[in-house]
ChimeraX commands (.cxc) that place a marker at each C-alpha (Angstrom):
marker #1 position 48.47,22.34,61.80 radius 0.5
marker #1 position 50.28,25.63,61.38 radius 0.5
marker #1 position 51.51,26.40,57.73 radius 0.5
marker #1 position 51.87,29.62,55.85 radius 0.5
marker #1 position 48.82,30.70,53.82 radius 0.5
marker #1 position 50.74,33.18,51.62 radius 0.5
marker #1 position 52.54,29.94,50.51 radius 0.5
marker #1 position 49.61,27.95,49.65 radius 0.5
marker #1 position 48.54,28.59,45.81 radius 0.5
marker #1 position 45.22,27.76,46.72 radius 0.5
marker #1 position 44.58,30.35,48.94 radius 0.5
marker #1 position 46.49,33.24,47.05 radius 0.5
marker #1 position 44.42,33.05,44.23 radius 0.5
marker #1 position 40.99,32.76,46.20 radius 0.5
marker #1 position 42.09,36.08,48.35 radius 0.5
marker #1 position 42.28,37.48,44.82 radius 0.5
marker #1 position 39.19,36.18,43.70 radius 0.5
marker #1 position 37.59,37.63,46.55 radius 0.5
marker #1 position 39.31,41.12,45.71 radius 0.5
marker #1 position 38.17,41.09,42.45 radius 0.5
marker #1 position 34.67,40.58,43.72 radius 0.5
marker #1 position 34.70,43.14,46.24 radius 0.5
marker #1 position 36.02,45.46,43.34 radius 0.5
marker #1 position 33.70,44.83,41.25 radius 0.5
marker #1 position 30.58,44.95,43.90 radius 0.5
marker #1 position 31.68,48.05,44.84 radius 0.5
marker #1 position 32.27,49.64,41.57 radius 0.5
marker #1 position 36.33,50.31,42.02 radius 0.5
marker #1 position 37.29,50.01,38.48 radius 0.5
marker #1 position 41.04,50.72,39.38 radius 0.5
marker #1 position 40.79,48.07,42.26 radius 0.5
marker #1 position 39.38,45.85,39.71 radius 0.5
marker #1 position 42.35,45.93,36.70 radius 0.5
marker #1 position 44.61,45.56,39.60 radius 0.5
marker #1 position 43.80,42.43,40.48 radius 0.5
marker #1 position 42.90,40.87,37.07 radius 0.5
marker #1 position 46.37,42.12,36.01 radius 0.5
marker #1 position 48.06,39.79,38.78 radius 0.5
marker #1 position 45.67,37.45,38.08 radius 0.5
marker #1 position 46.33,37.45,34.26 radius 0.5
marker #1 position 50.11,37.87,34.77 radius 0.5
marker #1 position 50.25,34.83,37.46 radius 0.5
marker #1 position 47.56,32.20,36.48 radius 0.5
marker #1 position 47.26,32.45,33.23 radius 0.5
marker #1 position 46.95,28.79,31.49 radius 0.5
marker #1 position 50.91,28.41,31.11 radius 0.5
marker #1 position 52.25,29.62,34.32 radius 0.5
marker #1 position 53.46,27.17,37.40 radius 0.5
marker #1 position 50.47,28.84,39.60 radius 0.5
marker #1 position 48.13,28.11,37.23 radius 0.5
marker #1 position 49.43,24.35,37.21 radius 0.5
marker #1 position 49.52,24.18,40.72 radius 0.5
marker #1 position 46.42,25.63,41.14 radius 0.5
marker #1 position 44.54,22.83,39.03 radius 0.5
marker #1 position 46.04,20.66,41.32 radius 0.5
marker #1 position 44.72,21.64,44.17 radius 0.5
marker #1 position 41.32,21.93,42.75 radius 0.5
marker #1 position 41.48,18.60,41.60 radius 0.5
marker #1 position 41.07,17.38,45.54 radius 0.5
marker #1 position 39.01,20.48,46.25 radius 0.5
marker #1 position 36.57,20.73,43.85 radius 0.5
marker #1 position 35.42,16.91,43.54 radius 0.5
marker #1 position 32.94,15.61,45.06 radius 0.5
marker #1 position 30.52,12.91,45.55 radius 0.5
marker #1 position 32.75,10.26,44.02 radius 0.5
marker #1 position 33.44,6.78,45.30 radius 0.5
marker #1 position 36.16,6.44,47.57 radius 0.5
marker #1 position 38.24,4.65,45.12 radius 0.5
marker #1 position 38.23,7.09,42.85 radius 0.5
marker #1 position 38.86,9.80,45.08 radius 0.5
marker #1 position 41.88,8.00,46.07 radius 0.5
marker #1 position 42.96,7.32,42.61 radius 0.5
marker #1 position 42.22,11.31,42.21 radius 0.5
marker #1 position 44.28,12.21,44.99 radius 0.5
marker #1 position 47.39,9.66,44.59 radius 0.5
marker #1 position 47.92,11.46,40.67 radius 0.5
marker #1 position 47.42,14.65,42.30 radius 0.5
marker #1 position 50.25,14.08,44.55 radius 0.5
marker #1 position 52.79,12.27,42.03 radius 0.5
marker #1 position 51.93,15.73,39.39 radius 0.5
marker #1 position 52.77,17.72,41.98 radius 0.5
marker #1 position 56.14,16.40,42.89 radius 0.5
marker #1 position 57.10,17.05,39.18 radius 0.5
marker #1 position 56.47,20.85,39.60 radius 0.5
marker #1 position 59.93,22.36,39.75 radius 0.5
marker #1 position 59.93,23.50,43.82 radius 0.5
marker #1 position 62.71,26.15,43.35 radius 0.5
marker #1 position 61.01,27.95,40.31 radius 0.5
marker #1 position 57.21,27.70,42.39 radius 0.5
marker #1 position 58.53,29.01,45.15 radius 0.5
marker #1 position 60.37,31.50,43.62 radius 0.5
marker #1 position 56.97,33.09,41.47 radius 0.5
marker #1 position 55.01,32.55,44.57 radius 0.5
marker #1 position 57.27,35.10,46.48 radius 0.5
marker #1 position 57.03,37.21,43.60 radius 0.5
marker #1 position 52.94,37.38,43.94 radius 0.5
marker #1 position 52.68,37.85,47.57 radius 0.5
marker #1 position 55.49,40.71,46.89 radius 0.5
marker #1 position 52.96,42.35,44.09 radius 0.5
marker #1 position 49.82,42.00,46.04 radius 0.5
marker #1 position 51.26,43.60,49.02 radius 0.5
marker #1 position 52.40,46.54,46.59 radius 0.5
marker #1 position 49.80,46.75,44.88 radius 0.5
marker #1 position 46.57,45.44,47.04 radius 0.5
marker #1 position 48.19,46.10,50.20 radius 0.5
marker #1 position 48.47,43.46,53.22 radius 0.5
marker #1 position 45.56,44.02,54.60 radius 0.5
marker #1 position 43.37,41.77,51.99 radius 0.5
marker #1 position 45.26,38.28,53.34 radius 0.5
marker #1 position 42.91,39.43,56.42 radius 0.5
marker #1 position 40.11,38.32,53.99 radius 0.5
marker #1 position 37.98,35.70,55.48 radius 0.5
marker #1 position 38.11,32.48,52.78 radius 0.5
marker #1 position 35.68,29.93,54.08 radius 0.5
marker #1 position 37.80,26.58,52.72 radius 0.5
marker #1 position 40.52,27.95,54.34 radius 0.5
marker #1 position 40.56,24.67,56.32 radius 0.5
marker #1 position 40.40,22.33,53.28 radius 0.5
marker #1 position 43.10,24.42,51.48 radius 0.5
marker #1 position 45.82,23.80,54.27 radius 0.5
marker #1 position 44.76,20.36,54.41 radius 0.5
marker #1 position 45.57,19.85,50.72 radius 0.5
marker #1 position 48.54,22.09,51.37 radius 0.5
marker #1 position 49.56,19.53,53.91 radius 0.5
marker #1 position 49.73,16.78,51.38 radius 0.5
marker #1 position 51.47,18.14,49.32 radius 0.5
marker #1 position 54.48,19.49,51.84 radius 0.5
marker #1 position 57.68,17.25,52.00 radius 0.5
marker #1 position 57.74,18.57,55.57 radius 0.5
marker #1 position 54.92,17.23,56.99 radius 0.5
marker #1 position 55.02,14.36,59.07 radius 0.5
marker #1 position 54.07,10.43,57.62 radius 0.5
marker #1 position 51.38,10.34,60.85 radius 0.5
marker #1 position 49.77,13.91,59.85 radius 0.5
marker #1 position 50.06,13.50,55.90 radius 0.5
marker #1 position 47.70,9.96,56.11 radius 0.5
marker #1 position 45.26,11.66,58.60 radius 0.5
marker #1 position 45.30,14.51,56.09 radius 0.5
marker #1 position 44.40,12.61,53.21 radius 0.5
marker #1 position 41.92,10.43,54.60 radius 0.5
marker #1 position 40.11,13.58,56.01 radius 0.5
marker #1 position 40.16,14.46,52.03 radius 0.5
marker #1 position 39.43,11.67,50.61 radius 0.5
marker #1 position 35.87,11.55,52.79 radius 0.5
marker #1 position 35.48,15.11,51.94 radius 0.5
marker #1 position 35.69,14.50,48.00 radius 0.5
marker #1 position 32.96,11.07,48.19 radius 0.5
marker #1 position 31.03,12.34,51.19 radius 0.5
marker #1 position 27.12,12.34,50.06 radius 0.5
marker #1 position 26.37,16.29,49.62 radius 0.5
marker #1 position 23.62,16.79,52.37 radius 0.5
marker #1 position 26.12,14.67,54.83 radius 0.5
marker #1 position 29.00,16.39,56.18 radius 0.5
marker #1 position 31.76,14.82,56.50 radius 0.5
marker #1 position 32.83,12.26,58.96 radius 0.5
marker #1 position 36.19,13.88,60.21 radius 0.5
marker #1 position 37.16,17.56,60.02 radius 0.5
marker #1 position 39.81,19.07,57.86 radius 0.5
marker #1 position 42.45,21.04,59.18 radius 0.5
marker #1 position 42.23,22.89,62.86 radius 0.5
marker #1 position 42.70,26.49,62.62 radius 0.5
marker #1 position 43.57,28.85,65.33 radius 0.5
marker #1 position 40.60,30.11,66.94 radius 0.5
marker #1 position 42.26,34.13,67.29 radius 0.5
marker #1 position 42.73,33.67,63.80 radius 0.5
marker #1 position 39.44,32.66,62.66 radius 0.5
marker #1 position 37.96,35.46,64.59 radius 0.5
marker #1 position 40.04,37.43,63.22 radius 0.5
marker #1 position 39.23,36.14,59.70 radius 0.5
marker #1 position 35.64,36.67,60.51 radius 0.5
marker #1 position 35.79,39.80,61.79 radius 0.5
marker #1 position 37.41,41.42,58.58 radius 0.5
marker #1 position 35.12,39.28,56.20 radius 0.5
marker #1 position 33.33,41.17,53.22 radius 0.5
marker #1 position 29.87,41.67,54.18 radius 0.5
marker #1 position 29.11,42.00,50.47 radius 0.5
marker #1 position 30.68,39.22,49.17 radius 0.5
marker #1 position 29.59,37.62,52.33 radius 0.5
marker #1 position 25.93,38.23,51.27 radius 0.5
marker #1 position 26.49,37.33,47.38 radius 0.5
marker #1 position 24.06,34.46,46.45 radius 0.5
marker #1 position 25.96,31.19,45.13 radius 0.5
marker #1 position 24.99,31.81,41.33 radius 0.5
marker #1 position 26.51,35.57,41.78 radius 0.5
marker #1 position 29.44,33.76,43.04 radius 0.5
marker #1 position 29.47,31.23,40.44 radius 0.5
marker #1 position 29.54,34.01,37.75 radius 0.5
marker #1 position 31.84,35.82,39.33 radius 0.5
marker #1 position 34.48,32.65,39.18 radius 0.5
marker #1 position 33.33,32.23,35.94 radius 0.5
marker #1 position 34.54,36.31,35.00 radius 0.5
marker #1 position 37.76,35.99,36.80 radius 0.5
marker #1 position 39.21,32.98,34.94 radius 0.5
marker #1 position 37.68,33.85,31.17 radius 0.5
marker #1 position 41.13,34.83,30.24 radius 0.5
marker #1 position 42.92,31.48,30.55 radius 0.5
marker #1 position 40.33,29.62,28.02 radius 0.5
marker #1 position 39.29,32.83,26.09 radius 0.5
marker #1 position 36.28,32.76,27.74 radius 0.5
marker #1 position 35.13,29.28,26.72 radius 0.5
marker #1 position 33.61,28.57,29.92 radius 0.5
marker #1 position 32.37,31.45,30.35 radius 0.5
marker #1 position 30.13,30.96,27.69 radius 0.5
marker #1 position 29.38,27.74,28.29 radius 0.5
marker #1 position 28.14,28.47,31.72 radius 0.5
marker #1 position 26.40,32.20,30.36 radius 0.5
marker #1 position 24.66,29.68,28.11 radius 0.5
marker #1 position 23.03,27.71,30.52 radius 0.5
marker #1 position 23.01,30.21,33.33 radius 0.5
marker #1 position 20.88,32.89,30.86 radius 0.5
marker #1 position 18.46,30.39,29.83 radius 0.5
marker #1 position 17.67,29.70,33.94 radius 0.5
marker #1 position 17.21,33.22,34.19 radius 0.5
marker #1 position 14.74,33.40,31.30 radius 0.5
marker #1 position 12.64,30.42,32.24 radius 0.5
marker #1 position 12.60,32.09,35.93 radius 0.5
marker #1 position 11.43,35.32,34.35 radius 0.5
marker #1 position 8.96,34.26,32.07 radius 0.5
marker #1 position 7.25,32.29,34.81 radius 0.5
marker #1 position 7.52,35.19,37.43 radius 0.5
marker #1 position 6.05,37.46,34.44 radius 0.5
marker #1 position 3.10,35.18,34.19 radius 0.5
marker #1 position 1.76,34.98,37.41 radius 0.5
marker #1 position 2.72,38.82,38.75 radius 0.5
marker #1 position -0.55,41.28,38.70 radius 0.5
marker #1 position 1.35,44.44,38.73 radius 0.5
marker #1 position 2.01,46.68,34.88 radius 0.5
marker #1 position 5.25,47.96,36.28 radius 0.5
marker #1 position 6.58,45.02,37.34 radius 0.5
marker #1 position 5.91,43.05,34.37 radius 0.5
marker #1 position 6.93,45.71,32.25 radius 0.5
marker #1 position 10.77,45.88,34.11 radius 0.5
marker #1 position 10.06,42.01,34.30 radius 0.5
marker #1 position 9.80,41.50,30.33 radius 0.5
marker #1 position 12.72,44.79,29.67 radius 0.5
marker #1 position 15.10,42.53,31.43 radius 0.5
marker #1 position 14.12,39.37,29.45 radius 0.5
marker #1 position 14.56,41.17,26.04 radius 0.5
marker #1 position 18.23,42.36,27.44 radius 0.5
marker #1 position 18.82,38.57,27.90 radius 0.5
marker #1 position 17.62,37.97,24.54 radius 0.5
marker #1 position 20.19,40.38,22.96 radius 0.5
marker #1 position 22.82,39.89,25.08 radius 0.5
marker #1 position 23.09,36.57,23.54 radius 0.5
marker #1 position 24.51,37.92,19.95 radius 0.5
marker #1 position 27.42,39.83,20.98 radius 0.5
marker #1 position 30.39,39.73,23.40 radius 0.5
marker #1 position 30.39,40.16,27.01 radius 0.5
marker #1 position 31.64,43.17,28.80 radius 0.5
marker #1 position 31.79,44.22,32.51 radius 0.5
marker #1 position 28.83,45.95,32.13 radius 0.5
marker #1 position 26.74,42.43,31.57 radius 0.5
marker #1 position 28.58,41.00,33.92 radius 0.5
marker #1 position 26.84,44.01,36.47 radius 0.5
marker #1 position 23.74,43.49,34.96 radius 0.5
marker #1 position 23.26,39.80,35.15 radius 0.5
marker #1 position 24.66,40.12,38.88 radius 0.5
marker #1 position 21.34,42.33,39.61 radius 0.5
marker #1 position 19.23,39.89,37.43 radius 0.5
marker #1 position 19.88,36.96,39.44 radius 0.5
marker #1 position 19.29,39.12,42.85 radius 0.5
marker #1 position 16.24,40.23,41.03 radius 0.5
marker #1 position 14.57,36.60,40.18 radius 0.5
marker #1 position 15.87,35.28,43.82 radius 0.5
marker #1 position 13.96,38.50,45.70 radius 0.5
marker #1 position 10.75,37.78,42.87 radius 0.5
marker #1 position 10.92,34.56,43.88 radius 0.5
marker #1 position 10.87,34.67,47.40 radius 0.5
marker #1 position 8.29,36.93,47.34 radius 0.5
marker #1 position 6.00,34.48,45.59 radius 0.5
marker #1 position 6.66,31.93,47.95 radius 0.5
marker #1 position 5.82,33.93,50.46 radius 0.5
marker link #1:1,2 radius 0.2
marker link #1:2,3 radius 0.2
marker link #1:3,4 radius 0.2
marker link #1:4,5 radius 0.2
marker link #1:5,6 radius 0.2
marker link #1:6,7 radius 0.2
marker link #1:7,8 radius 0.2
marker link #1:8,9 radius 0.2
marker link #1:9,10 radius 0.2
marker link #1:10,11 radius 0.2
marker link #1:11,12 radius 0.2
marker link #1:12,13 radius 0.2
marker link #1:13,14 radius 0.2
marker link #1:14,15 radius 0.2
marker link #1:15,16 radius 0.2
marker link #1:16,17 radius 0.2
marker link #1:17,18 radius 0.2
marker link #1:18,19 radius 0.2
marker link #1:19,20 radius 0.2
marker link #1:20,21 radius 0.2
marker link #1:21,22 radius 0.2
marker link #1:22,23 radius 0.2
marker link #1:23,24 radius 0.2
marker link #1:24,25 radius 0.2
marker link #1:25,26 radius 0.2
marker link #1:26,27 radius 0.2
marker link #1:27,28 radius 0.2
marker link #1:28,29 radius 0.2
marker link #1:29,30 radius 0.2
marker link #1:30,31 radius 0.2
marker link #1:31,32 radius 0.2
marker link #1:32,33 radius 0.2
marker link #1:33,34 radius 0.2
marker link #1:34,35 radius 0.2
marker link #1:35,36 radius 0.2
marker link #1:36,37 radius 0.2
marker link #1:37,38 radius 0.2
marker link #1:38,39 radius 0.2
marker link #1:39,40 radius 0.2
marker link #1:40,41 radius 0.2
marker link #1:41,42 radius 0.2
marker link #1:42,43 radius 0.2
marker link #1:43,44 radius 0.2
marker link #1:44,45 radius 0.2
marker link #1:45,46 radius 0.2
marker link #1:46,47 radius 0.2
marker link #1:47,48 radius 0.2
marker link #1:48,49 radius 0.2
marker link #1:49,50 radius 0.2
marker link #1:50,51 radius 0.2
marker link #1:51,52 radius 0.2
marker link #1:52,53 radius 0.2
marker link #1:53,54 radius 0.2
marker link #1:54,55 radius 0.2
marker link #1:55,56 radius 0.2
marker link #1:56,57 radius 0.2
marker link #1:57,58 radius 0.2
marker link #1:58,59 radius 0.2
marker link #1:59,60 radius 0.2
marker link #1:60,61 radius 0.2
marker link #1:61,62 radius 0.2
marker link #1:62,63 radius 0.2
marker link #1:63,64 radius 0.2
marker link #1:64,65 radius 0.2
marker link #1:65,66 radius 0.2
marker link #1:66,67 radius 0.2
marker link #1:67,68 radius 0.2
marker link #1:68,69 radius 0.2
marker link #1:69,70 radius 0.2
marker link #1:70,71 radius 0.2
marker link #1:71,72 radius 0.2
marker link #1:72,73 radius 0.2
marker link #1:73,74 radius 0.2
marker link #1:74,75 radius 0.2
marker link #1:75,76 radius 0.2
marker link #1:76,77 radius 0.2
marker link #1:77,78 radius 0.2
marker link #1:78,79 radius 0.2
marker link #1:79,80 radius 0.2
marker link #1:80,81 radius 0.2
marker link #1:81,82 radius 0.2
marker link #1:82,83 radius 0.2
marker link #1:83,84 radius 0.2
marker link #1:84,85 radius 0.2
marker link #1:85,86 radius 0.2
marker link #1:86,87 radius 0.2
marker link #1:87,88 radius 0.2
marker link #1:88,89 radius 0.2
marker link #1:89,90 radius 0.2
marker link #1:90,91 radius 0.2
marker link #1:91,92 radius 0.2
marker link #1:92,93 radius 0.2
marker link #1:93,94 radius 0.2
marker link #1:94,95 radius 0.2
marker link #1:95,96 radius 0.2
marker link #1:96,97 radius 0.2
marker link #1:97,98 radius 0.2
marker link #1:98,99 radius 0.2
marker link #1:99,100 radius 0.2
marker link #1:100,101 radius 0.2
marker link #1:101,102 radius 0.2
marker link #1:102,103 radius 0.2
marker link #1:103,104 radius 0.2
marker link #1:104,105 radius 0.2
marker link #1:105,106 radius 0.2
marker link #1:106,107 radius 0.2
marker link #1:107,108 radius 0.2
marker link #1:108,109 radius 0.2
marker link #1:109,110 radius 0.2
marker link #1:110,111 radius 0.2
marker link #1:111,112 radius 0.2
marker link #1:112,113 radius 0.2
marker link #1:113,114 radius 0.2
marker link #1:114,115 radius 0.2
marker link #1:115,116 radius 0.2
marker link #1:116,117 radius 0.2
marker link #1:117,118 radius 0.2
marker link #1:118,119 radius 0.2
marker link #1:119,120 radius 0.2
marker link #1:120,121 radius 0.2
marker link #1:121,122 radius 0.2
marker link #1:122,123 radius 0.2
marker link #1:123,124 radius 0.2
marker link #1:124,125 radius 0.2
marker link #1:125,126 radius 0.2
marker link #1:126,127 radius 0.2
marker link #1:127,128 radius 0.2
marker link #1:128,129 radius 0.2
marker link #1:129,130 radius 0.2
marker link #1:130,131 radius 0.2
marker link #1:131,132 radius 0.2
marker link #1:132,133 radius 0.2
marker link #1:133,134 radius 0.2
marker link #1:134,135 radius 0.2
marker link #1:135,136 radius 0.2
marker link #1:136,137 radius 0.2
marker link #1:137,138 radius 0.2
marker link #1:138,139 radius 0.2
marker link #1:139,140 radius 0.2
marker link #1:140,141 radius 0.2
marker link #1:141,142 radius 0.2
marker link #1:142,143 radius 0.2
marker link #1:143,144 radius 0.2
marker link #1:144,145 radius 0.2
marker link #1:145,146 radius 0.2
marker link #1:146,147 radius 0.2
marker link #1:147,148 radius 0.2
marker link #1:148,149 radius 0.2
marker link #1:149,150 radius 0.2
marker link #1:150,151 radius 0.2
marker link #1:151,152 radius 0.2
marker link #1:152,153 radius 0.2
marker link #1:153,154 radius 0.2
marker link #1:154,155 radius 0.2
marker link #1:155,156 radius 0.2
marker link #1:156,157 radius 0.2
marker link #1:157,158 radius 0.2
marker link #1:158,159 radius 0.2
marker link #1:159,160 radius 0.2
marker link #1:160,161 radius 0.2
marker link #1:161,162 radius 0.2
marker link #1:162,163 radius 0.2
marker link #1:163,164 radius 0.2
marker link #1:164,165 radius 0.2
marker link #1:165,166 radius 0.2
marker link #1:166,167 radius 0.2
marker link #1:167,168 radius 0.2
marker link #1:168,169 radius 0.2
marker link #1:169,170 radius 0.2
marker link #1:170,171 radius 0.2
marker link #1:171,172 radius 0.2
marker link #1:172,173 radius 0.2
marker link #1:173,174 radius 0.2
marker link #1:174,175 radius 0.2
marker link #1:175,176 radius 0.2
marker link #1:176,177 radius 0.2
marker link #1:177,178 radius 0.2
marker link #1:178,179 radius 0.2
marker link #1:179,180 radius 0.2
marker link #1:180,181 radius 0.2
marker link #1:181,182 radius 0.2
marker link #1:182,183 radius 0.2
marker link #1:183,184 radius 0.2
marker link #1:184,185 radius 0.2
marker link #1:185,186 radius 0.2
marker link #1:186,187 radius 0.2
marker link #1:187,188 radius 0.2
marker link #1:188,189 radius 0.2
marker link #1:189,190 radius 0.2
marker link #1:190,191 radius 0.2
marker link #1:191,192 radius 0.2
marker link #1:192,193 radius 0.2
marker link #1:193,194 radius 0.2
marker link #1:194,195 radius 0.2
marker link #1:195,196 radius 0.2
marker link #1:196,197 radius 0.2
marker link #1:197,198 radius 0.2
marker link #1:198,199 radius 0.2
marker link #1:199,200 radius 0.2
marker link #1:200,201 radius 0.2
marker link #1:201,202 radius 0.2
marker link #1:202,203 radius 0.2
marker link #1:203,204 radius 0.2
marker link #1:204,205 radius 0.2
marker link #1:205,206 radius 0.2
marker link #1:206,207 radius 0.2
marker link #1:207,208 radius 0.2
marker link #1:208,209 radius 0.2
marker link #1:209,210 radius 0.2
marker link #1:210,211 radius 0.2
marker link #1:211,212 radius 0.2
marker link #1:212,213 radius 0.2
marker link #1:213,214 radius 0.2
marker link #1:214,215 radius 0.2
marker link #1:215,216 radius 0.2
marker link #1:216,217 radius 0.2
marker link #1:217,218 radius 0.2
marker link #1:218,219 radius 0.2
marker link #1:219,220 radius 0.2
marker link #1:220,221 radius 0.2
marker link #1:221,222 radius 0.2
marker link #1:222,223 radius 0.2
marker link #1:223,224 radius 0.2
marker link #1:224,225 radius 0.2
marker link #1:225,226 radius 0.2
marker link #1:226,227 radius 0.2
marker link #1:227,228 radius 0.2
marker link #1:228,229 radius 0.2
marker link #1:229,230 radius 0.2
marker link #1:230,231 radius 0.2
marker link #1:231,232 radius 0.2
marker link #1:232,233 radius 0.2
marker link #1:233,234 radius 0.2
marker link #1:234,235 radius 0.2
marker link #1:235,236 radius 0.2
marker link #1:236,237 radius 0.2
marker link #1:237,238 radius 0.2
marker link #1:238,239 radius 0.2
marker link #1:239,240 radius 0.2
marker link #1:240,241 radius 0.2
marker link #1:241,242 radius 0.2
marker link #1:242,243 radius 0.2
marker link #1:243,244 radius 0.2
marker link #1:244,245 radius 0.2
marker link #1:245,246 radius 0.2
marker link #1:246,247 radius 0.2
marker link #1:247,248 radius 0.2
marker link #1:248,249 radius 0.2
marker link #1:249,250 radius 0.2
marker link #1:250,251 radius 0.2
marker link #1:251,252 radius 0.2
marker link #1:252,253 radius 0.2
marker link #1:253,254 radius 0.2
marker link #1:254,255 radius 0.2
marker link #1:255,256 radius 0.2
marker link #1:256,257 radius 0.2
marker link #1:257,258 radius 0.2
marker link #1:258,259 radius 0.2
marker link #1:259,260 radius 0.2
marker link #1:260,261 radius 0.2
marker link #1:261,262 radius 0.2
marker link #1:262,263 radius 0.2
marker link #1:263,264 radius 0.2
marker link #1:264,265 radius 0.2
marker link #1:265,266 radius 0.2
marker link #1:266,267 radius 0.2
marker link #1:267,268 radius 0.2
marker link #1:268,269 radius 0.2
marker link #1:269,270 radius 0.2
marker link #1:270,271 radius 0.2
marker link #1:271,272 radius 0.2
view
């Protein structure tokens, strides 16, 4: 099914997740207060976006649930969104896609976003427009997608998509975001959404995701037979250490990026 991305909440703010990534990859400090200023101004915890937005991760996001519940899940997803004021959503959402083309430019809805598919899906359900027929297919197609067992895909696709667009999506995809592991990634989502919670999750998920890298370190420490490696090995562990007992800044956020691409290339090493 057709439907226009630049209309889908969903999608607008992972195309500026995926900016702010590519920003901050490749070092474009200017790139990256651009985007967390639409990001901030758009999604922060009080704006119609931002309620949308939970929405659709609500049917995105879970997973491995029982069917049930992932129908329960998705019929109060759909009666919460039918109580979002459609003038004054539509009416902000023009006013985002009008800032990101002036400020980002058009080229970044070219980005490739991998749950593109799942996105219009959701999108689907929650259109007035679409059809009865399509709108049931669509949600049953969700509903397996949100209980499916995690090393089973899913019995029925989501959404088609038009191959010349795919390719084209491909084509223009980020090869450095493309190549980011999935705890980068998972830090990085963390970073772009601190502001709406003042960073609470942030912290929780530093918390745990510090003391992984630790335990990783210390054990790659142990068994490596090389001074200079153990040396950088234990430098980086005592940055961990300290980094605990003050605030985070962009410049953590850099060097915990290189720290997990650090244990996963130690890692693989010993294995191999």
């Amino acid at each position: 099914m057709k439907h226009n991305k630049k209309r889908n909440t969903a999608f607008i703010y992972e195309t500026l997740s995926r900016e702010l990534a590519r920003a901050i990859v490749g070092k474009d400090e200017a790139r990256k207060k651009q985007v967390l200023m639409i990001v901030k101004e758009y999604f922060s915890s009080r704006a119609i976006l931002a309620e949308e937005l939970e929405l659709y991760k609500a049917l995105l996001d879970t997973k491995n649930v029982k069917a049930e519940l992932a129908e329960r899940i998705l019929r109060e997803a759909k009666i919460a969104h039918t109580q979002l004021p459609t003038k004054a959503l539509f009416g902000v959402q023009s006013q985002v896609i009008s800032t990101i083309n002036k400020t980002l430019g058009k080229d970044v809805w070219s980005n490739f976003i991998p749950n593109f598919k799942s996105m219009a899906s959701v999108n689907a359900v929650f259109s007035p427009q679409t059809s009865v027929k399509k709108r049931v297919l669509f949600e049953q197609a969700i509903v397996e997608s949100m209980s499916a067992v995690r090393d089973r895909p899913p019995t029925s696709s989501m959404a088609p998509i038009d191959s010349l667009t795919y390719q084209s999506f491909i084509k223009k995809f980020n090869n450095k975001y493309g190549n980011l592991l999935q705890e980068q990634k998972d830090l990085l989502n963390q970073f772009i959404t601190s502001f709406a919670d003042d960073g609470f999750e942030l912290r929780v998920y530093l918390n745990e995701e510090l003391t992984r890298l630790k335990e990783q370190i210390q054990s790659l420490a142990s068994t490596t037979e090389e001074t200079l490696i153990d040396q950088k090995l234990h430098e980086v562990l005592e940055y961990l250490e300290e980094f605990r007992k003050r605030n985070f800044t962009d410049k953590d956020l850099n060097k915990i990026l290189k720290t997990q691409e650090l244990v996963q290339e130690m890692a693989s090493n010993d294995h191999h």
